[in-house]
C-alpha positions in Angstrom: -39.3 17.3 -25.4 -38.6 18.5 -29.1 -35.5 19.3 -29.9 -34.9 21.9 -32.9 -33.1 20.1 -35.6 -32.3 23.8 -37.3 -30.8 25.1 -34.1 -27.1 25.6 -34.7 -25.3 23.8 -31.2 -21.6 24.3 -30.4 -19.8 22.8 -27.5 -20.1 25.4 -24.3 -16.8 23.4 -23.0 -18.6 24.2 -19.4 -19.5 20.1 -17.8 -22.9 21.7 -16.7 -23.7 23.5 -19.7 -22.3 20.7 -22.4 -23.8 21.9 -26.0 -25.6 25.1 -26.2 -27.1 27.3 -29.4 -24.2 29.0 -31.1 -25.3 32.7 -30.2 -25.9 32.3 -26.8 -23.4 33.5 -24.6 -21.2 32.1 -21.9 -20.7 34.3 -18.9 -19.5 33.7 -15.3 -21.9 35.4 -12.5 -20.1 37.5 -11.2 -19.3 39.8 -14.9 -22.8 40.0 -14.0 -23.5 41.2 -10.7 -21.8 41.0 -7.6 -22.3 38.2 -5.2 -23.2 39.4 -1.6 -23.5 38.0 1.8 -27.0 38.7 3.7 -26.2 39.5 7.8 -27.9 38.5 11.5 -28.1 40.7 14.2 -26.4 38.6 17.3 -27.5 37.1 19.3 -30.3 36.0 16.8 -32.7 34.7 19.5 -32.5 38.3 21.4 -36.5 39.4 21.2 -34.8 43.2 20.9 -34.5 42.0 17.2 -38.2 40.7 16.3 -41.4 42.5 16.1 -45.0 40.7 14.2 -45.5 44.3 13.1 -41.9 45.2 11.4 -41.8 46.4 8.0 -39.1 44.0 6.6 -39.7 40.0 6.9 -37.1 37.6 8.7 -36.3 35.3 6.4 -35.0 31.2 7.4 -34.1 28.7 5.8 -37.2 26.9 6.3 -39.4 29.5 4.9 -37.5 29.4 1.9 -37.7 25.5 2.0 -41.4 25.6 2.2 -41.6 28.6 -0.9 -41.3 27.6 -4.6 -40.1 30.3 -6.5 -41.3 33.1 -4.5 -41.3 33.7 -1.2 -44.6 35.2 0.0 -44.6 35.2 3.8 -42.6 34.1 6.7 -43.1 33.1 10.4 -41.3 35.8 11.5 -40.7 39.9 11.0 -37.9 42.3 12.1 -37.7 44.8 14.3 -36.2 48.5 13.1 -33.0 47.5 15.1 -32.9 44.3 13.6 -33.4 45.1 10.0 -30.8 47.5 10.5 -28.2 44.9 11.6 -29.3 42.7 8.3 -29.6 42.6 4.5 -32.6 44.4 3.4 -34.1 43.4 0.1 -37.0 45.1 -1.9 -39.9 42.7 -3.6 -38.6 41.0 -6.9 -35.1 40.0 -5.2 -33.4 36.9 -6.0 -31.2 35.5 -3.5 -29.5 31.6 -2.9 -29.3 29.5 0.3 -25.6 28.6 1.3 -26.7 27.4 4.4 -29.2 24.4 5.5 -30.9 23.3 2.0 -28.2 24.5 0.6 -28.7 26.0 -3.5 -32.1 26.8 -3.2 -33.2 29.6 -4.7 -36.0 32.2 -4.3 -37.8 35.3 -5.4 -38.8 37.6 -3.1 -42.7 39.1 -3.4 -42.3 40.9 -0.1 -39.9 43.5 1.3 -37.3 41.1 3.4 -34.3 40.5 5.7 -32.1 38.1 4.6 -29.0 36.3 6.9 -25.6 34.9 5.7 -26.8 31.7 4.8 -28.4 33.4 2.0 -26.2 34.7 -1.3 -27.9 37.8 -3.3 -27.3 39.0 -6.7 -27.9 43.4 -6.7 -26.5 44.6 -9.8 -28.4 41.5 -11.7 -29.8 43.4 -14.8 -31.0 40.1 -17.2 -34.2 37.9 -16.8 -34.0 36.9 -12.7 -36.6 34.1 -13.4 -34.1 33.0 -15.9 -31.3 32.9 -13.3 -34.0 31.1 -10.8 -34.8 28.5 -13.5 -31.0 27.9 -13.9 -30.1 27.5 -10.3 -33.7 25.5 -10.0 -32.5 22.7 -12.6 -29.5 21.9 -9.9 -27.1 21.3 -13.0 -25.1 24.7 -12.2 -23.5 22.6 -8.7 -22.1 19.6 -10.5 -18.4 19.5 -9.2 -19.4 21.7 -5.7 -20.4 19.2 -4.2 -23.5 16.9 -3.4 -26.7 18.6 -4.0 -28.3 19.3 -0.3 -26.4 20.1 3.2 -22.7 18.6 1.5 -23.2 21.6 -1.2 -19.9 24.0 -0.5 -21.6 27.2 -2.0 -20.2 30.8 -0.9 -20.0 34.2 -2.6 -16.9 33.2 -4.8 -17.9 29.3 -5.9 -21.3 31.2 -6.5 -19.7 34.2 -8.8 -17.8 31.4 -10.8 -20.4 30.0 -11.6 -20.7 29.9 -15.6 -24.2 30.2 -17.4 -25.7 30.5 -20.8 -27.5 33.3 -22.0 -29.8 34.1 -24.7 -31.2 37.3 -26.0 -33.5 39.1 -23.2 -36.6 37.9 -24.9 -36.1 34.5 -26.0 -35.2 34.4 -21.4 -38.9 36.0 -21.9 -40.3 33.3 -23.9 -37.9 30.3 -22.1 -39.7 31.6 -18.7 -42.6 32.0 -19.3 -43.0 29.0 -20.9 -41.3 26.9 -17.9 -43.6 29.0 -15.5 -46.9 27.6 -17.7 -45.2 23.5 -18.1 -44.0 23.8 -14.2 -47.1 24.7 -12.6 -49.1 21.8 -14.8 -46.5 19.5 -13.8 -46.3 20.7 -10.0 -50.4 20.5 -10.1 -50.0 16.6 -11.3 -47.9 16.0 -8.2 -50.0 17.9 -5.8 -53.0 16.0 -7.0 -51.2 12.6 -6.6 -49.4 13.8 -3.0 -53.6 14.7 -2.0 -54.3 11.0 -3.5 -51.5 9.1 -1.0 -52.8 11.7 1.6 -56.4 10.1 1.2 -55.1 6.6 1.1 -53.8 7.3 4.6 -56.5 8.4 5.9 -58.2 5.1 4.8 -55.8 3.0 5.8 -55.9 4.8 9.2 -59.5 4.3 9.1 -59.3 0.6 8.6 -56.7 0.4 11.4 -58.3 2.0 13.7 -62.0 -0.5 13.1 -59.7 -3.3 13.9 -58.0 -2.1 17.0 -60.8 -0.9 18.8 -63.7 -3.1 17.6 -62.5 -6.6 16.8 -63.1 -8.7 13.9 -66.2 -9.9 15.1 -69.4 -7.8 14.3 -71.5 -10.0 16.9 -69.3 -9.4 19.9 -70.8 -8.3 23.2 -69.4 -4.5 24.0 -68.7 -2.4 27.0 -68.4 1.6 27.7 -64.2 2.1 27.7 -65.0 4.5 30.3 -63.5 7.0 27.7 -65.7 9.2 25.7 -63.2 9.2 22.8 -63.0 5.9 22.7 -66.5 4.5 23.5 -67.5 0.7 23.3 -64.6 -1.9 22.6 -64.9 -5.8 23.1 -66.0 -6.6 26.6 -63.4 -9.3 27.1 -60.6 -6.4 25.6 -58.8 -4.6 28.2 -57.7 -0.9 28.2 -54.1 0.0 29.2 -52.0 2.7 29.3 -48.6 2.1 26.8 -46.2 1.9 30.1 -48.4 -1.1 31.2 -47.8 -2.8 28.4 -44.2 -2.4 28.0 -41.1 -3.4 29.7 -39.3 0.2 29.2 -40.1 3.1 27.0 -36.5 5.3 26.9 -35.3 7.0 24.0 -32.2 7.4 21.8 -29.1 9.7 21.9 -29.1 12.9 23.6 -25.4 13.7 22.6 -23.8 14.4 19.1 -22.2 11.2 18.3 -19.2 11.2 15.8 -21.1 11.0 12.4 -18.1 10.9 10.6 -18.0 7.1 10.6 -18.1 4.1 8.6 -18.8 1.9 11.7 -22.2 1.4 12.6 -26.1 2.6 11.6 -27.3 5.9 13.3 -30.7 5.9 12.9 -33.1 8.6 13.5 -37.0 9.6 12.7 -35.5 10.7 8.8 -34.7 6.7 8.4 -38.4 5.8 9.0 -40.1 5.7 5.8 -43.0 3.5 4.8 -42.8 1.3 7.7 -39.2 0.4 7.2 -35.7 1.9 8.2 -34.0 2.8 5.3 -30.4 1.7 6.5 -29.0 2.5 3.1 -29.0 6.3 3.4 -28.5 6.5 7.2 -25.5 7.9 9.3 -22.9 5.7 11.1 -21.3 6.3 13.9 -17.6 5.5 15.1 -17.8 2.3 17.4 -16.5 4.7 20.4 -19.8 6.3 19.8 -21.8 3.2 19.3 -20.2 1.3 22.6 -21.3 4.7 24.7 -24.5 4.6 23.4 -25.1 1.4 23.7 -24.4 1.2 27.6 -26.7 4.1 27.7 -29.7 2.3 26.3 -29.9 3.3 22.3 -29.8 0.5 20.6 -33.0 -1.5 20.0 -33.7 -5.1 20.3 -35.4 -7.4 17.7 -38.8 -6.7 18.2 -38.9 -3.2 19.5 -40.6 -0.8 18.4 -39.5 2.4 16.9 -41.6 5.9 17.5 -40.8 9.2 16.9 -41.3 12.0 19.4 -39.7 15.2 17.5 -40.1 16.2 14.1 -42.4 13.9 12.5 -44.4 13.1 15.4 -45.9 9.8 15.3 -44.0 7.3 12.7 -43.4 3.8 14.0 -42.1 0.7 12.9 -41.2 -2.8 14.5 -37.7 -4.0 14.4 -37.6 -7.1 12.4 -34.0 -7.1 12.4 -30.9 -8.1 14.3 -28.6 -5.4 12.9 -26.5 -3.7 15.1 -27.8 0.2 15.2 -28.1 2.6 17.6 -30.8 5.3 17.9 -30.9 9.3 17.9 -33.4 11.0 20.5 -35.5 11.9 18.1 -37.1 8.2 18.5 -38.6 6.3 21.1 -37.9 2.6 22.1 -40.5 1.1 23.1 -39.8 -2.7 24.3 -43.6 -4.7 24.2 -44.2 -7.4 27.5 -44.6 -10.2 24.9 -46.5 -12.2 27.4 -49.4 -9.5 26.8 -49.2 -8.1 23.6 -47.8 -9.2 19.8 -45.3 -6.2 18.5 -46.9 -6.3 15.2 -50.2 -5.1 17.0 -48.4 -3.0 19.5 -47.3 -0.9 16.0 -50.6 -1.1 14.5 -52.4 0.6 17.8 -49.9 3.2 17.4 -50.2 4.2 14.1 -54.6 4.2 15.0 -56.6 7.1 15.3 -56.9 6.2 18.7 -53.1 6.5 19.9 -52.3 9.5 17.0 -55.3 11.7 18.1 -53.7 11.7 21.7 -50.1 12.1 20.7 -51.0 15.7 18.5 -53.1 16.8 21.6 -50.5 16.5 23.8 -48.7 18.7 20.8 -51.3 21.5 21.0 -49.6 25.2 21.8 -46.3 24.1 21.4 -44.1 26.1 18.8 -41.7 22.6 18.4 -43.8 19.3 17.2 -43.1 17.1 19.9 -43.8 14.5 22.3 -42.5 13.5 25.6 -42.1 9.9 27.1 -43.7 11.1 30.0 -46.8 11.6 27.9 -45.9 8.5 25.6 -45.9 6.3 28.5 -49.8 7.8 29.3 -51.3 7.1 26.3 -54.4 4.8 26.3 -54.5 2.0 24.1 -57.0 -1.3 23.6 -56.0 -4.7 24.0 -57.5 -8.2 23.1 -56.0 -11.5 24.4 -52.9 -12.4 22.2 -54.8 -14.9 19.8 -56.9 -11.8 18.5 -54.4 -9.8 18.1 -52.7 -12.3 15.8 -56.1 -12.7 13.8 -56.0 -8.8 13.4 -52.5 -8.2 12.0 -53.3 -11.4 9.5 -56.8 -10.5 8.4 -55.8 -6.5 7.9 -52.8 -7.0 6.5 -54.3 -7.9 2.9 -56.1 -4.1 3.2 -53.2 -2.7 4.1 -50.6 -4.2 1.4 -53.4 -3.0 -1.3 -53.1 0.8 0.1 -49.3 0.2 0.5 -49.0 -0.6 -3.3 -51.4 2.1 -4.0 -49.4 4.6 -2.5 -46.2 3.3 -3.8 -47.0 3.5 -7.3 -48.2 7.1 -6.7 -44.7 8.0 -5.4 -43.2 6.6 -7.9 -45.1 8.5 -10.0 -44.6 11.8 -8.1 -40.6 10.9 -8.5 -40.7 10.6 -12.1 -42.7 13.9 -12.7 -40.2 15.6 -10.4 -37.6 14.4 -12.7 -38.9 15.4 -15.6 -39.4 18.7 -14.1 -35.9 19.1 -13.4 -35.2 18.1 -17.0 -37.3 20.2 -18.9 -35.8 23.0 -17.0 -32.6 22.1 -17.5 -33.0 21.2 -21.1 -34.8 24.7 -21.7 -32.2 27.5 -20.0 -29.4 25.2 -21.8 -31.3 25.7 -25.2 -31.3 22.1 -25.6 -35.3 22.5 -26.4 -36.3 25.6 -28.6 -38.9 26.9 -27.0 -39.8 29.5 -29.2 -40.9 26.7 -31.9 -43.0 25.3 -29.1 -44.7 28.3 -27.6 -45.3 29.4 -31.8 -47.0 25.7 -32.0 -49.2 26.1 -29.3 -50.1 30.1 -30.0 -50.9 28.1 -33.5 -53.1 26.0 -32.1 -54.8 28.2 -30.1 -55.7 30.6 -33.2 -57.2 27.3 -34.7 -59.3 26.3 -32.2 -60.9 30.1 -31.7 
C-alpha cells in the first residue's frame, strides 16, 4: 500500500485513529447523528407478529451475519402489528449489531425492521459507506472490548465513538475505491473457499472408495441389500452404528458455569480439521465438571466425537487423555474395540455413505440436526479388524496431501482477510492517499485505450 510522502500527517491523539492528514477532522458520532435503539414486539416468537407477505423485513442477527455490506433479504418479514411495535428503516440505512456478532455493520437495500440488538444512525448526513468502511476495519472498538460476543457496544459507547473525516468527496473517492480493492480481494477468497470446498469433496470421494469397496480391486462382492449402498466385500459385514458401539449418549443438556478456569468444555465449535482446538475452548468450574461427569459427558480415550446440532456431521477421535467434558451439541460415541478400530469407525462417518443418511434424516426441519435415535440407525460397512487397519494406513497418505492442500489455502484465505482489514483501515485513516492511486490507475487506463 503506498503511502503519500507529500501528505501532511498530525497526531489524531485518538489510540484507534493514531496519525491522520492534517485537514481531516476529528469528530465523535454522536455531533453527528444521534444513536438509536431498534425495538421487538414481545413475545418475539408470537406468529401475530410475522407475515411472508409484510412490507417491512425482520431483520436477525444472522441475516446480518450472513450479509456483507448490504443486506438484501432475510428469512423472515413483519406483520403490520409487528412493524408497528419495531424500528422501521427505509433502503440505504446503516445500522450496527450490539447484540450476538456484536459491531457488525450493515446497509440496508430493502425497507426493514430492526430490534434492539441493532444501533442506527438517522440524522447521519456524510458518506454512510464511509462510516461502514470505518466500523468494517474493527479499529473503532479497541478499548470496548474483544471484538465478537465480549464487545460492550450500546448507544452511548457507540456515540463516543471518535472518527476521522475528510472532505465529502475524497469519502467518495476513499469508497469507491475500497468497494473496487474489496470485492477483488473478497473474489480471491471465494475462489480459494470453492478450492477447499472441492478438496473435500475428493477427499470424501476417496473415503468413501475405501470404506465400502476395500483395497482389493479383485475381491468377490455381494448385493448390501441396500440400493444406496450396492455391492461391498462379501466377507464385509453391514451394521447399524448402535451394533457397533458400546453406548452412543451425548453431552450436556444444562448451562454449566462457563465462567471458569477449571476444566475444557468442548462443543461442535472446538472441532476443526479433525482436531479439538483446546486452546480457544470454554472451561467449566469443577462443580460443573464433577455433575457432568456422573452424567456421562466426558469422553474416553478413543471415543469418538460427532456432532448432532449446528454443524451436523464433524467427527473426530479422541487421542487424548485430557480431562474435558462435552456440550450436547456432540455425540459420544464409544466403538466395541473387539469389532471395529476407532480410526475407521471416524473415517465411515465422515463417508458419503454415513453423511448422505445423516442430512436425510435433516430434510424439512427448520433446525440442522440430528437425533441419537437416528444416529444409532445409521448403516455402516465393516471389514474384519486387519482391513480396517490396512485402510486407515494406505489412505492416510491421500488424505495428508488434501489435508496440506487445504491448509495452505486457509492460510491463504487468513492472510487476504487481513489485508482486507488493513487496507480499509489504512484508507478511512488517510494512512494511504487514495486519490494518488485512483489518478494512477484512471492514468493508466487512458494509456491503454
Amino acid at each position: 500500500m503506498k503511502k503519500d510522502s507529500n501528505q501532511s500527517l498530525t497526531d489524531s491523539k485518538e489510540v484507534w485513529l493514531k496519525e491522520i492528514p492534517s485537514d481531516w477532522e476529528v469528530k465523535k458520532i454522536k455531533w453527528l447523528t444521534s444513536i438509536k435503539r431498534g425495538a421487538s414486539p414481545r413475545p418475539i416468537d408470537d406468529p401475530k407478529y410475522f407475515d411472508e407477505n409484510g412490507e417491512y423485513a425482520w431483520v436477525r442477527i444472522s441475516d446480518v451475519t450472513k450479509s456483507k455490506m448490504y443486506l438484501e433479504k432475510t428469512t423472515q418479514r413483519m406483520s403490520k402489528i409487528g412493524s408497528n411495535l419495531s424500528v422501521k428503516l427505509n433502503e440505504g440505512s446503516i445500522f450496527l449489531s450490539i447484540a450476538g456478532s456484536v459491531g457488525k455493520p450493515c446497509i440496508s437495500k430493502i425497507k426493514c425492521c430492526i430490534h434492539d440488538g441493532f444501533v442506527y444512525f438517522p440524522e447521519y448526513k456524510e458518506n454512510i459507506k464511509f462510516l461502514y468502511y470505518i466500523f468494517a476495519s474493527g479499529e473503532p472498538y479497541k478499548g470496548l472490548g474483544k471484538l465478537g460476543t465480549q464487545l460492550n457496544l450500546n448507544t452511548e459507547t457507540v456515540g463516543s465513538i471518535k472518527i476521522a473525516l475528510p472532505s465529502i468527496d475524497e469519502q467518495d473517492i476513499i469508497t469507491s475505491f475500497l468497494d473496487q480493492k474489496t470485492t477483488e480481494i473478497d473474489d480471491l477468497i471465494a475462489d480459494k473457499e470453492k478450492l477447499i470446498e472441492l478438496l473435500e469433496e475428493k477427499r470424501r470421494v476417496v473415503i468413501t472408495e475405501a470404506v465400502t469397496k476395500g483395497l482389493d480391486p479383485n475381491v468377490k462382492m455381494k448385493n448390501s441389500g441396500v440400493e444406496w449402498i450396492g455391492e461391498i466385500p462379501e466377507h464385509w459385514e453391514l451394521a447399524q452404528l448402535k451394533h457397533m458401539a458400546n453406548g452412543i449418549t451425548d453431552g450436556a443438556h444444562i448451562s454449566p458455569d462457563t465462567n471458569s478456569e477449571d476444566e475444557h468444555f468442548i462443543s461442535v465449535v472446538d472441532i476443526k480439521n479433525g482436531q479439538i482446538d483446546f486452546d480457544n475452548s470454554l472451561k467449566t468450574s469443577i462443580d460443573s465438571y464433577e455433575y457432568m461427569v456422573k452424567t456421562g459427558c466426558k469422553p474416553n480415550y478413543k471415543d469418538i466425537l460427532l456432532s448432532k446440532d449446528g454443524t451436523v456431521g464433524k467427527s473426530v477421535v479422541v487421542n487424548t487423555e485430557k480431562n474435558f467434558v462435552v456440550a450436547s451439541s456432540l455425540v459420544i460415541i464409544s466403538p466395541k474395540l473387539e469389532k471395529v478400530v476407532p480410526e475407521y469407525f471416524n473415517l465411515l462417518i465422515m463417508s458419503n455413505i454415513i453423511q448422505n443418511q445423516i442430512f436425510s434424516f435433516m430434510k424439512g426441519s427448520a433446525l440442522k440436526r440430528i437425533s441419537i435415535v437416528n444416529i444409532k440407525r445409521l448403516l455402516g460397512v465393516f471389514p474384519p479388524l486387519k482391513e480396517q487397519n490396512e485402510i486407515i494406513n494406505q489412505i492416510q497418505s491421500n488424505l495428508n496431501y488434501f489435508d496440506n492442500l487445504s491448509n495452505l489455502l486457509s492460510k491463504q484465505i487468513h492472510l487476504l482477510k487481513e489485508y482486507h482489514q488493513s487496507l480499509i483501515y489504512e484508507a478511512v485513516t488517510g494512512k494511504i492517499d487514495v486519490r494518488e492511486m485512483v489518478s494512477e490507475a484512471e492514468q493508466e487506463e487512458v494509456s491503454l485505450s
